[in-house]
Phi, psi and omega in degrees: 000150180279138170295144182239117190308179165256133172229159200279111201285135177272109180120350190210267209239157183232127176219151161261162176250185227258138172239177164248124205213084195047079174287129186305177219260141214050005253001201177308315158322289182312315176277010181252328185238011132290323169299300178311316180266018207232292176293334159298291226281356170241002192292319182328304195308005190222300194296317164273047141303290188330312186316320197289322188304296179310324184303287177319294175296354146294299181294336208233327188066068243190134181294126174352267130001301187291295197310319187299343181304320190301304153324294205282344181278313171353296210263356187276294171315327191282353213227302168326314205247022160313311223268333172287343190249005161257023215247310197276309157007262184309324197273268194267348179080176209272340174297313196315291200308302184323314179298312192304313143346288173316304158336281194304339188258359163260329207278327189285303168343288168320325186295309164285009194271313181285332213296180174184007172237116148335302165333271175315316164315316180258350146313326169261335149339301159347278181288303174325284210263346139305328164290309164307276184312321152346292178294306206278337192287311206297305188315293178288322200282310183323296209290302200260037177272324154324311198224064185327304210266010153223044187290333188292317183282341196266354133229030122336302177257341165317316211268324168283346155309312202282355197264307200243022181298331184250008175298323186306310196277000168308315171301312170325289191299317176266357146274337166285350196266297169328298219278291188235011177088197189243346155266333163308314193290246220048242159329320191267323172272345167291353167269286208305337178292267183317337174292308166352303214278315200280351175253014159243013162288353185253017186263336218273144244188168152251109157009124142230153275275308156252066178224006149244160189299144169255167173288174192236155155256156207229110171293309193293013172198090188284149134236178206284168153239017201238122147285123186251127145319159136323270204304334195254346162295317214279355180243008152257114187307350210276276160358289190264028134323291236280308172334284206288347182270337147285346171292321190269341150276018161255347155310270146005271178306264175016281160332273211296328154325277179282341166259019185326295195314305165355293217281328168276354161304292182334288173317325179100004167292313231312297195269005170295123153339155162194157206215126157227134170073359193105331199261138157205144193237153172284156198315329182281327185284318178288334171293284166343286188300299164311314221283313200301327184296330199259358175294330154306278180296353177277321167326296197275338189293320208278333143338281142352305172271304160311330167260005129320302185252009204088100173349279213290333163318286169356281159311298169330301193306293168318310196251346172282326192299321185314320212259330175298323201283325179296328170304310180265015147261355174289345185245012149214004154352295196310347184277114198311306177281300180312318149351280198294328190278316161321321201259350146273335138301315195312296196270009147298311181292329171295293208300322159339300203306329185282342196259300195297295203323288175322300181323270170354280161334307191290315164317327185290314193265321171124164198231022202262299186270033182296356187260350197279293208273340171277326190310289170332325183262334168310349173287313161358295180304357189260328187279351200269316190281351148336280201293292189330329172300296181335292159300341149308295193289340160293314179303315165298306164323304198247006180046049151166143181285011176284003134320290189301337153322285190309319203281322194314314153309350155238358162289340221285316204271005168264320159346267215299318189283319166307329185273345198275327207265316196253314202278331168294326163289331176284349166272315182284010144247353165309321208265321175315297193303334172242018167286000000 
């Protein structure tokens, strides 16, 4: 096959198209489902937490609130020290980084396995989420380097391995935590998790220059023609719109995230049947299982949808159905099936943020640092995860989670208004000033 220059699209994206040029090992496709089964295998490490929280607070008696610091360091680590590990990325390319990960995400694990002080829980908490951002930066940086002409969706389904990646194992993990207690699950998915990552980290390449597909142009979805550094991203204000609006929708997900189970004990669902469709599960387990499946597909779908209609359309639509949704679980939450079906929109609505924000970001920016520069707007989740401690101490304060409902629901719905309002005219003269 011939190599083809790249020429410049008008209104957006500029690509070369595909040679044979050391071709990767499966193609693109291939390094596309290798990123995806790489991000099921971390997904626990975020998703399945909640189980562990009762267990732990049972056994050790250790406060709520306290335990959860542990959630929150995971998620500080998993997200801080992307932009260094999308640093080794751009620089040496994704296996190194990827093993290296994969290591850390059985060891933090093994680690909460022995633990029995609060200390050691967030010591593997720690390690766990150094590892876990390792992997998810490296992945998501990977697709959407791989796939100019189709990023919202090719990261979209990355971001989805990591959303709906722990739908399987849910029942696994609370009949192993029943069964043999909650350091056996650990332990036993944290080995099994991590040999995984690391042995399929040696499959895994970076692009090079002419070995991507061109593009179709797209009015609806400008890009840049300009590669911004890491330094010169982190000094455009524009950016730190992009932040704060993933810092107050990722919060939100985030809370319900790490309390699903909390919040329905609290309510009194947790152990009520419930029956949909002929299937029934007690509330928390079908609510879980729903939350992760659908937590998944809104990623490649909203994706998808962005690269129709545009990234900030996009958003408006998404965070407002988000702020609807939270809303109408604070005034039916208490209904065992509405629980359930709400708290599965809710992360329908949610889960998008992982697929659009990158998308976003690479668009602004250039796809040359992209893993460097979505890592950097990928911190947003760490400053979000903050706020979970928060949401405790407010639910404790006042014996009941309607606060923290409302607010999360009107940061959601000021998002959807920033984006319609503020970040879409203000991206399309960013991107005009460097055409």
């Amino acid at each position: 096959m011939t190599a083809r220059t790249a020429a410049p699209v008008p209104g957006g994206t500029t690509y070369a198209a595909s040679a044979t040029v050391g071709a990767p090992p499966f193609g693109r496709w291939g390094q596309l489902v290798i990123g995806v089964i790489c991000m099921v295998m971390i997904a626990n490490l975020q998703y399945g937490w909640t189980f562990f929280v009762p267990d732990i607070q049972k056994k050790f008696g250790f406060d709520r609130a306290a335990i959860q610091w542990a959630f929150t360091l995971f998620v500080l680590f998993e997200t801080w020290l992307v932009p260094v590990e999308g640093w080794f990325v751009d620089k040496y390319g994704p296996r190194v980084v990827v093993l290296f990960g994969g290591v850390l995400c059985a060891i933090g694990w093994v680690i909460n396995s022995y633990a029995d002080t609060l200390n050691m829980f967030y010591l593997g908490q720690v390690v766990a989420g150094i590892g876990a951002g390792a992997v998810y930066g490296t992945c998501v940086g990977s697709a959407l380097k791989w796939f100019p002409d189709k990023r919202g969706l090719a990261a979209g389904i990355t971001a989805a391995g990591f959303g709906a990646g722990s739908a399987l194992t849910v029942a696994p993990i609370q009949w192993m935590i029943a069964d043999h207690g909650f350091q056996a699950a650990f332990f036993n998915f944290g080995i099994g998790q991590g040999v995984i990552v690391v042995v399929l980290s040696l499959f895994l390449v970076s692009p090079k220059k002419d070995q991507l597909v061109q593009a179709t142009s797209n009015a609806s979805v400008a890009q840049t023609r300009r590669n911004y550094s890491p330094g010169e991203v982190a000094r455009q204000p524009i950016f730190w719109l992009m932040y704060f609006m993933f810092v107050i929708v990722g919060a939100g997900g985030l809370m319900i995230t790490a309390n699903l189970k909390p919040i329905a004990a609290d309510i009194g669902v947790d152990k009520v049947p419930v029956t949909i469709m002929g299937l029934t599960m007690v509330a928390i387990t079908f609510a879980a299982t729903i939350d992760r499946v659908l937590n998944g597909l809104t990623r490649p779908f909203f994706g998808w949808v962005s690269d129709k209609i545009g990234r900030e359309n996009t958003m408006f639509i998404a965070f407002a159905m988000e702020g609807f949704g939270i809303y109408m679980l604070y005034l039916w939450g208490h209904d065992p099936l509405w629980f359930v079906l709400l708290s599965g929109f809710v992360f329908f609505a949610w889960g998008e943020i992982y697929s659009l924000f990158p998308s976003t970001c690479t668009d602004t920016f250039g796809s040359k640092f992209a893993a460097t520069n979505a890592g950097l707007l990928y911190t947003a989740k760490g400053t979000a995860a903050l706020l979970v401690p928060a949401a405790n101490y407010l639910q404790q304060s006042s014996s009941s989670w309607d606060g923290v409902f409302l607010v999360a629901a009107g940061a959601n719905i000021l998002a959807s208004i920033l984006a319609i309002a503020v970040l879409k005219p203000w991206r399309a003269r960013v991107i005009a000033r460097n055409a």
